[in-house]
C-alpha positions as a printed NumPy array, in Angstrom:
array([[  4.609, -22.358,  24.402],
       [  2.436, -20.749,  22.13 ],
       [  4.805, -18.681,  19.824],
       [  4.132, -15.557,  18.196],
       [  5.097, -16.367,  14.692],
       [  5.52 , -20.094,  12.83 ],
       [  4.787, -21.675,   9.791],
       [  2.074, -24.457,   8.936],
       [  3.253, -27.322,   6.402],
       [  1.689, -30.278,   5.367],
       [  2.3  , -33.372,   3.334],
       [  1.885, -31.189,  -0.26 ],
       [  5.174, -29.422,   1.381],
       [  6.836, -32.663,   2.306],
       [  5.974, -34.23 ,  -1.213],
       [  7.323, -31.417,  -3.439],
       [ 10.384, -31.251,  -1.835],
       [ 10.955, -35.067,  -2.302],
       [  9.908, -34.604,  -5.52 ],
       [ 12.625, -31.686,  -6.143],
       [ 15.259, -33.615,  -4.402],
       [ 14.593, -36.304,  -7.066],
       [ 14.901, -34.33 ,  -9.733],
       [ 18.578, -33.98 ,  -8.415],
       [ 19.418, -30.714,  -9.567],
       [ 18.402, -27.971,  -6.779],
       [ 19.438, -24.854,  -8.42 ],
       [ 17.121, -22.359, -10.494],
       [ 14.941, -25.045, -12.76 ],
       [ 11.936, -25.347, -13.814],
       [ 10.053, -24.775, -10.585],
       [ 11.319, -21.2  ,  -9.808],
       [  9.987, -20.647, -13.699],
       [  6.713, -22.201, -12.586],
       [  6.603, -20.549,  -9.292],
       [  6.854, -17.338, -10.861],
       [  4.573, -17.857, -13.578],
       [  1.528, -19.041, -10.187],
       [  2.708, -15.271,  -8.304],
       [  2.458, -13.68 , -11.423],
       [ -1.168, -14.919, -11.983],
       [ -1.774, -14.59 ,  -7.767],
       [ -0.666, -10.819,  -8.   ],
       [ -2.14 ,  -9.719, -11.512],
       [  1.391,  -8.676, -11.76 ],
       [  3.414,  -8.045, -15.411],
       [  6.698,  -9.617, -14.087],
       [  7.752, -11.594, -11.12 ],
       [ 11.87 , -12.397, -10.328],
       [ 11.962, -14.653,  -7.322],
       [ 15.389, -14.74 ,  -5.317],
       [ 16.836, -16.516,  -2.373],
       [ 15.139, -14.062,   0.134],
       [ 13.758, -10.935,   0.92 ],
       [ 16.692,  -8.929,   1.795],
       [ 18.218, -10.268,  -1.689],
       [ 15.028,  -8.594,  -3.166],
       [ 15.174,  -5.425,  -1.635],
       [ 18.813,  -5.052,  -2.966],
       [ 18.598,  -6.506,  -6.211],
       [ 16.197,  -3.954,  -6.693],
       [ 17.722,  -1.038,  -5.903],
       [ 20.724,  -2.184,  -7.138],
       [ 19.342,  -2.754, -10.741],
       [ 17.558,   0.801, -10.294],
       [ 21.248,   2.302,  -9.994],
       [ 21.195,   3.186,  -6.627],
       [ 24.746,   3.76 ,  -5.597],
       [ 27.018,   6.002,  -3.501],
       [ 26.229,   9.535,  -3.138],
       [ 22.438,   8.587,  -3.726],
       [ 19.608,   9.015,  -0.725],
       [ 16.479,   6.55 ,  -0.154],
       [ 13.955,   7.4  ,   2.313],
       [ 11.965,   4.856,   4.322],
       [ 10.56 ,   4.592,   7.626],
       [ 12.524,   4.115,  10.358],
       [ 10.132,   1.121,  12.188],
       [ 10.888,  -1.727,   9.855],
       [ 13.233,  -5.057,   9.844],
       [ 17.127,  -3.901,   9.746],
       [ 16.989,  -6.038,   6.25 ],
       [ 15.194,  -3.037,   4.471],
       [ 18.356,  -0.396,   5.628],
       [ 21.086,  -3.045,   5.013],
       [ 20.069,  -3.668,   1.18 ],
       [ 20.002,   0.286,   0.824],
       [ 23.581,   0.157,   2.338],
       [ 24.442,  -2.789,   0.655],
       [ 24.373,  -0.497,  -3.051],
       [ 26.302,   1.912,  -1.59 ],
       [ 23.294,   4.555,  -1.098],
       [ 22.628,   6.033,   2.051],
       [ 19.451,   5.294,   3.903],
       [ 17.277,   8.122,   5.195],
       [ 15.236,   7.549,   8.308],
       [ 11.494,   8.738,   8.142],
       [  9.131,   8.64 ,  11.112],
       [  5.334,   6.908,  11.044],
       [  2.077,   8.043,  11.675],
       [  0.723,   6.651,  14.689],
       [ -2.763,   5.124,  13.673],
       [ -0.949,   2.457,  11.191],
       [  2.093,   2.752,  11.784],
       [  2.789,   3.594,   7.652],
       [  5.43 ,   5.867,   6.487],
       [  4.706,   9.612,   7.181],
       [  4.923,  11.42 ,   3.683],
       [  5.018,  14.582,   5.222],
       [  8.287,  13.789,   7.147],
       [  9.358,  12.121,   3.982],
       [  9.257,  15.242,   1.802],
       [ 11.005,  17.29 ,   4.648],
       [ 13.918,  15.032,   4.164],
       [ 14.105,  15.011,   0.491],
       [ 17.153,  16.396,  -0.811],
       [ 18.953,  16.551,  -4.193],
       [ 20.388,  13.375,  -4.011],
       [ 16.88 ,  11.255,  -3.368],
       [ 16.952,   9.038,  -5.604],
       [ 13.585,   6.488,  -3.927],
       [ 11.642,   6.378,  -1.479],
       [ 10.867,   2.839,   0.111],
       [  6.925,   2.316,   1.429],
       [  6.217,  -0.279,   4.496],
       [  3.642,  -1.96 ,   4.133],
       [  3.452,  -2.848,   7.811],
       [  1.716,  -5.802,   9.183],
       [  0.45 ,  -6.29 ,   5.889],
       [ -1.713,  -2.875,   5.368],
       [ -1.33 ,  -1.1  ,   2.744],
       [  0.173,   2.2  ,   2.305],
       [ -1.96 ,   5.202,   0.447],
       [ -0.151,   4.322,  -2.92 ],
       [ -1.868,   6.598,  -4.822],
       [ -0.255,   9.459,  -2.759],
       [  2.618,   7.828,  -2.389],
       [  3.48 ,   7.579,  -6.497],
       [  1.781,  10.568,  -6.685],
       [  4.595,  12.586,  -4.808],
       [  7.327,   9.972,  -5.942],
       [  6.087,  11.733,  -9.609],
       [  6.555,  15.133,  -8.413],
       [  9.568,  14.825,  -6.266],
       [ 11.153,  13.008,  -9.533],
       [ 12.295,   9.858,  -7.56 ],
       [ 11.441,   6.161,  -7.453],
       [  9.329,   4.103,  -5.435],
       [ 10.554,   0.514,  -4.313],
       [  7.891,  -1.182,  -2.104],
       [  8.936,  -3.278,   0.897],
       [  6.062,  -5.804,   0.659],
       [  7.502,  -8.404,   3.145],
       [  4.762,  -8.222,   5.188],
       [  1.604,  -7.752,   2.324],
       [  1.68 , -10.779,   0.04 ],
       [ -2.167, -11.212,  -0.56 ],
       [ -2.732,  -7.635,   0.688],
       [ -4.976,  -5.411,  -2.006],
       [ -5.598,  -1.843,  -2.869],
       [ -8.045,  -0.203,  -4.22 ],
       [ -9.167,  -3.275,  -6.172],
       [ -6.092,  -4.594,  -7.147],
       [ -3.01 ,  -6.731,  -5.022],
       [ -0.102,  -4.871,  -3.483],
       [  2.575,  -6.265,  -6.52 ],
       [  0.427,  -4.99 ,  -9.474],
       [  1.095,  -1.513,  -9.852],
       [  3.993,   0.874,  -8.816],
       [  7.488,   0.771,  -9.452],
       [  8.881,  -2.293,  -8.074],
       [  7.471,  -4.155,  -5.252],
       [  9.611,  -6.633,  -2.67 ],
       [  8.339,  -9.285,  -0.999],
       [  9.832, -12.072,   1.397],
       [  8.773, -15.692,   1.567],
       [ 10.779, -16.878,   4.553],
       [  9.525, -19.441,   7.139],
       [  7.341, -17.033,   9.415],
       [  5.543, -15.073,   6.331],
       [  1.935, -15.264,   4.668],
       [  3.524, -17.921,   2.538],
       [  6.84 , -19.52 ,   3.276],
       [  9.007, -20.862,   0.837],
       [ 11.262, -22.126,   3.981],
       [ 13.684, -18.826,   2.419],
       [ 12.972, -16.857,  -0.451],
       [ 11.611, -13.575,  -1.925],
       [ 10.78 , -12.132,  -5.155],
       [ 11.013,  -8.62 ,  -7.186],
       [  7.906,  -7.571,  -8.803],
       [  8.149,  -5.365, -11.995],
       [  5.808,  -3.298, -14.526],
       [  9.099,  -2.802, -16.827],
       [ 10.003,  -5.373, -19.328],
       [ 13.502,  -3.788, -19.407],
       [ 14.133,  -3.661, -16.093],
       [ 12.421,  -7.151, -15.668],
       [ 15.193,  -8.773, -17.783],
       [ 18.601,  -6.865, -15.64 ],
       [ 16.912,  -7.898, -12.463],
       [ 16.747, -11.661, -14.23 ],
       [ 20.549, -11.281, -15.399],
       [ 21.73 ,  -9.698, -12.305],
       [ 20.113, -12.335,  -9.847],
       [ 22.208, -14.999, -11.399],
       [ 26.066, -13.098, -11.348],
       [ 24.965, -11.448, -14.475],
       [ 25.713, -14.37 , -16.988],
       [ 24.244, -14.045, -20.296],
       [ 24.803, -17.343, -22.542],
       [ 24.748, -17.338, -26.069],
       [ 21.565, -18.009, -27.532],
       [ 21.532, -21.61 , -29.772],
       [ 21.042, -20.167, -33.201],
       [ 24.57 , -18.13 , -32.514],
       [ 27.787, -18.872, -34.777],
       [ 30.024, -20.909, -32.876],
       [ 27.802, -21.975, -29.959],
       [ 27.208, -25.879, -31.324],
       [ 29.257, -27.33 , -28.371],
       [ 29.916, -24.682, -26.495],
       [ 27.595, -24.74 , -23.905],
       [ 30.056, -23.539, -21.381],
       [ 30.115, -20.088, -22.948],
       [ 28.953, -16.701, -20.764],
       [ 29.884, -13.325, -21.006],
       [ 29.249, -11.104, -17.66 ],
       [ 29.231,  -7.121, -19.147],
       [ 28.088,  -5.836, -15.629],
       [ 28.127,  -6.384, -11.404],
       [ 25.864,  -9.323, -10.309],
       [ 24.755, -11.568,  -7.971],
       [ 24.173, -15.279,  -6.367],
       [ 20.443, -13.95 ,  -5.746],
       [ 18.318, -17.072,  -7.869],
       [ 15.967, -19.109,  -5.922],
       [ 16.696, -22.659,  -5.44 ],
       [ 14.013, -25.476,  -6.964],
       [ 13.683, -26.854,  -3.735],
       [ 12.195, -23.519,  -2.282],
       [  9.995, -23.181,  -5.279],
       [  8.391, -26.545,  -4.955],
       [  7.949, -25.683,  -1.006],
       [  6.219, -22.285,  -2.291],
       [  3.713, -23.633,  -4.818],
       [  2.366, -26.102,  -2.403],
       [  2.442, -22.714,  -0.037],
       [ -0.348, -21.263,  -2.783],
       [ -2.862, -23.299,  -2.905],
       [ -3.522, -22.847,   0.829],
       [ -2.706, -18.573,   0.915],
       [ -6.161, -17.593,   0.73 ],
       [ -7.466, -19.87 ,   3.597],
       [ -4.367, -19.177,   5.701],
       [ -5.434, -15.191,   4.56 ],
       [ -8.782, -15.707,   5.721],
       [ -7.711, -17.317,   9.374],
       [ -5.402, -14.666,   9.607],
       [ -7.599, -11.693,   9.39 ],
       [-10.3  , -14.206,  11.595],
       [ -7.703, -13.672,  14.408],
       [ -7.319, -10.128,  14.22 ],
       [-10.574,  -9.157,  13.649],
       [-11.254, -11.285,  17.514],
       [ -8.491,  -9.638,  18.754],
       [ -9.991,  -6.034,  17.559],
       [-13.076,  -7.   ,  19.323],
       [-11.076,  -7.732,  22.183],
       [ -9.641,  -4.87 ,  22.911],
       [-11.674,  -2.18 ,  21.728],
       [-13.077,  -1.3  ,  25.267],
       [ -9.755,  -2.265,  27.14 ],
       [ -8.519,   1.383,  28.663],
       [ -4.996,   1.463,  27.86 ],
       [ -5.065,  -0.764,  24.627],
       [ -4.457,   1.037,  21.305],
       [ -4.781,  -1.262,  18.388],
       [ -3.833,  -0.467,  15.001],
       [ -6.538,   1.136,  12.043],
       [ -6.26 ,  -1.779,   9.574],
       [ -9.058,  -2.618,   7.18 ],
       [ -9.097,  -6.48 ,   7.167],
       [-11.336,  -6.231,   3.85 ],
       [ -7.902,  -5.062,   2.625],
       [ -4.526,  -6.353,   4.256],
       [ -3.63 ,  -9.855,   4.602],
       [ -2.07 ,  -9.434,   7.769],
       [  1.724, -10.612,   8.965],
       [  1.767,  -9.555,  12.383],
       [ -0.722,  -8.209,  15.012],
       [  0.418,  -5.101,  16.653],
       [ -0.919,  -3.248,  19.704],
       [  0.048,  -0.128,  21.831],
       [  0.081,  -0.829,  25.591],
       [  0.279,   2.683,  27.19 ],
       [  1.216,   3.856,  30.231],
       [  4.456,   2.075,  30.619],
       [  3.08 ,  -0.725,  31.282],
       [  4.168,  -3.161,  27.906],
       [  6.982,  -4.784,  29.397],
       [  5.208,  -6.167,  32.642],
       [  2.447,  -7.573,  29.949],
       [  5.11 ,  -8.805,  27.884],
       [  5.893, -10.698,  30.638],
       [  3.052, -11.424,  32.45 ],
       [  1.687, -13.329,  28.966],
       [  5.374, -15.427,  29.159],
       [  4.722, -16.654,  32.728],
       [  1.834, -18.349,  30.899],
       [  3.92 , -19.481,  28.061],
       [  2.785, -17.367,  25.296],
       [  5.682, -15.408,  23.366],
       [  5.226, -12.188,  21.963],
       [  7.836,  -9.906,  20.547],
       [  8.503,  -5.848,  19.083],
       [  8.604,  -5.864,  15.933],
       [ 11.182,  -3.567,  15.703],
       [ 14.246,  -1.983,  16.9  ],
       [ 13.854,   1.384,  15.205],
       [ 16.757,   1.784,  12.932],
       [ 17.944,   5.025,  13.586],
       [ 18.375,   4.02 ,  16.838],
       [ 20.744,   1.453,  15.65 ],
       [ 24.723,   2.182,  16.366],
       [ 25.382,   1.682,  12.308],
       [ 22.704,   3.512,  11.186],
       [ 22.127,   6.5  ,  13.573],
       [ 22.313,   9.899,  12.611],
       [ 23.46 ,  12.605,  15.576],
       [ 20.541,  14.789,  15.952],
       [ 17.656,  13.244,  14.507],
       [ 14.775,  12.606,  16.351],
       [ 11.224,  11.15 ,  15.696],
       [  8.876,  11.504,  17.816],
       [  6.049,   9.081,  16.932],
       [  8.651,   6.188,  16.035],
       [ 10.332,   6.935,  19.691],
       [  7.112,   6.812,  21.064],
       [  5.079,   3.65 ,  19.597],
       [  8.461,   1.339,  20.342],
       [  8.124,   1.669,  23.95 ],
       [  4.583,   0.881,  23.804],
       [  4.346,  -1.798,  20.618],
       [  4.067,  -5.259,  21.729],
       [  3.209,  -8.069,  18.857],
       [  0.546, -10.73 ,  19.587],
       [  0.481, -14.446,  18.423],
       [ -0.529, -14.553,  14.567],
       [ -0.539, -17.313,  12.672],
       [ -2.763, -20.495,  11.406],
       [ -1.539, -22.997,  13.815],
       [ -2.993, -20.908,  16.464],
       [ -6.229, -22.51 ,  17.808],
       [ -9.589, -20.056,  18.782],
       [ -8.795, -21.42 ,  22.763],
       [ -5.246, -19.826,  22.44 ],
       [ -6.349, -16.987,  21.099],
       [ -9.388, -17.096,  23.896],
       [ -6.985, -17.44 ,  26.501],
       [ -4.195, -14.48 ,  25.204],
       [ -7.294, -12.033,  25.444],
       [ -8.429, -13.125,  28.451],
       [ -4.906, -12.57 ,  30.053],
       [ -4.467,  -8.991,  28.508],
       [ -7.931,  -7.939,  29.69 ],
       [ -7.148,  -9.585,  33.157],
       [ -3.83 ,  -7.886,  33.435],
       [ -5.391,  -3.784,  32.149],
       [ -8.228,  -4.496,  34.359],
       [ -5.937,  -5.695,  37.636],
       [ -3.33 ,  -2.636,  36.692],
       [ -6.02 ,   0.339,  36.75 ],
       [ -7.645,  -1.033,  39.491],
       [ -3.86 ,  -1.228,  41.443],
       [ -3.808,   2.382,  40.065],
       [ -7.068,   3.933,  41.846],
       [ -6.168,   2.907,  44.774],
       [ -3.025,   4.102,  44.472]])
C-alpha cells in the first residue's frame, strides 16, 4: 500500500530517544528548552512554547488570549475538527467561514460579513502549507479590533514575503504529530511576538505553577513550594518528543525540498488533464503538508477508488465543520466549502514516497480522466 501520509525516521530518531530514556526523567527538561531555542532560530521567531500537540496549542492560545464564553472566533470551515474543538474548549463559540476556491484559504470577505460585536479573533488556515495573504489578514484583524491566532499545522517551513510563517502576527500554532513536515511522534508549539503573553502561555502549559524563585525568604528547603493564582493546564511537551523533534530538524529542509519536488510533478501532471483542478500554490513559498486536487464532474469517489484497487490510499482532508452534528448552525450555507468537499481528493505526500510511486499515481489518474471522457462521448 502506498499511503497518503507517514513519517520518515532514522537512526538520529532512534538514538535521541534512547538517549532521553536514559536520562530517566521524561517530563519537560532540558530538551523541550533546547528544542525551542532550534524553532526559535528555524522560524526567526521572538518566542516559541512547545506543548504536547497541536490541538493543545490552538487552545492554550486562545485560552491565554481570554477567549471565553460569550466571545466569537471566525475561521474557515474546511480545516481538522481540532481547530473548532480548542475554540470550544475556552468556552468561545466558533464561527464558520467559507474558502475561496483557488487555495482553498479563508475568504476575508465572508469573514467580515460574519463579524459581530462579540469577535474577539479570527483564526487563518494555512492549508496544505500555503500561506494566507497575512498582510490583509492583520490588516483587517487591526481595523475590525480583534486578534489573529494562526493555525499553522500544516506550514512549518512555509514563508511569506521573505520571512517564515511563525515570525510575525499575533500568535501562530503549529502541530508536530507523526504525519507533519516534522514529527515529534506528538507535539506542537505556540509562537509569540509578546514577552508578556510569552510567559502566561509558559505558566499556563504547565497547570499554572509558579515556584518561588531561590533568592526568596523561606525557600532554602522548600523546593516543594508552588502557588497556582489562575486556570491551567497539563499542556508541556515531554523530553522524549523533544529529542525525537531535534533530530526531525536537521533533515526539514531536505524533506521541504522533496516535498515541493512531488508537487511540483504532480502540477505538471495534471495541468492538461480535463477535469483536474489543482490548487494555486507557489512552491517558492509553502512547504507543503498535503497535496490537494479537485476531481469534477462527480467523478472523485470512483478515482478514489479506482487508485485503492491498486493499493494507493488517498483521503479528504476534511469533513467541513459546519457540517458536523456539534458544530452546525441551522441555516448557514457555504457555497464554495459545499462545493470543493465533494470534489477534493488528497494525493500521496510525503518523503518515503519513491519518483516510480509517484510515476505510477499519475499515470493511473490520467488513465482513469482519459477512459471516463472518452466513456462520456460516446455516451
Amino acid at each position: 500500500m502506498i499511503r497518503v501520509s507517514q513519517p520518515v525516521v532514522g537512526d538520529g530518531e532512534y538514538e535521541a530517544v534512547k538517549a532521553a530514556l536514559d536520562r530517566g526523567y521524561y517530563g519537560h527538561a532540558e530538551k523541550v528548552n533546547e528544542f525551542e531555542d532550534r524553532l526559535r532560530e528555524f522560524l526567526g521567531a521572538e518566542h516559541v512554547v512547545c506543548v504536547g500537540n497541536g490541538t493543545a496549542a490552538l487552545h492554550l492560545a486562545l485560552a491565554t488570549l481570554g477567549l471565553g464564553p460569550g466571545d466569537e472566533v471566525v475561521l474557515p470551515s474546511l480545516t481538522f475538527v481540532s481547530s473548532f474543538q480548542a475554540v470550544k474548549a475556552t468556552g468561545a463559540t466558533p464561527v464558520a467561514c467559507d474558502v475561496v476556491p483557488e487555495t482553498l484559504a479563508i475568504d476575508l470577505a465572508d469573514v467580515e460579513r460574519r463579524l459581530t460585536p462579540r469577535t474577539k479573533a479570527v483564526m487563518p488556515v494555512h492549508y496544505a502549507g500555503n500561506p494566507c495573504d497575512m498582510d490583509r489578514i492583520m490588516e483587517f484583524a487591526t481595523r475590525a479590533g480583534i486578534r489573529v491566532v494562526e493555525d499553522a499545522a500544516h506550514a512549518f517551513g512555509s514563508v511569506y514575503r521573505g520571512r517564515k510563517i511563525g515570525s510575525f502576527g499575533d500568535v501562530a500554532c503549529f502541530s508536530f504529530d507523526s504525519i507533519k513536515n516534522i514529527t515529534c511522534g506528538e507535539g506542537g508549539a505556540v509562537v509569540c511576538v509578546d514577552p508578556t503573553l510569552a510567559d502566561r502561555l509558559r505558566r499556563k502549559r504547565s497547570l499554572a505553577m509558579v515556584r518561588p524563585a531561590p533568592t526568596e525568604p523561606g525557600w532554602k528547603g522548600r523546593g516543594w513550594r508552588y502557588e497556582v493564582s489562575e486556570l491551567g493546564f497539563r499542556y508541556h511537551m515531554s523530553n522524549i518528543n523533544a529529542a525525537i523533534g531535534l533530530a526531525q530538524l536537521t533533515k526539514v529542509d531536505a524533506f521541504i525540498a522533496r516535498r515541493r519536488e512531488i508537487c511540483r510533478r504532480y502540477d505538471r501532471a495534471f495541468a492538461d488533464v480535463p477535469g483536474i483542478r489543482t490548487l494555486t500554490i507557489d512552491y517558492r513559498h509553502a512547504a507543503p503538508h498535503i497535496y490537494v486536487i479537485r476531481v469534477l464532474d462527480g467523478r472523485r469517489d470512483a478515482l478514489m477508488q479506482a487508485l485503492k484497487d491498486r493499493d494507493i490510499e488517498t483521503s479528504v482532508n476534511y469533513v467541513p465543520n459546519h457540517l458536523q452534528p456539534y458544530f452546525r448552525e441551522p441555516g448557514l450555507v457555504l457555497p464554495v466549502t459545499e462545493a470543493v468537499y465533494g470534489e477534493m481528493l488528497t494525493l500521496p505526500l510525503h518523503c518515503a514516497l519513491a519518483d516510480p510511486d509517484v510515476a505510477l499515481i499519475i499515470d493511473i489518474i490520467r488513465s482513469f480522466i482519459g477512459a471516463s471522457e472518452r466513456r462520456d462521448a460516446h455516451a
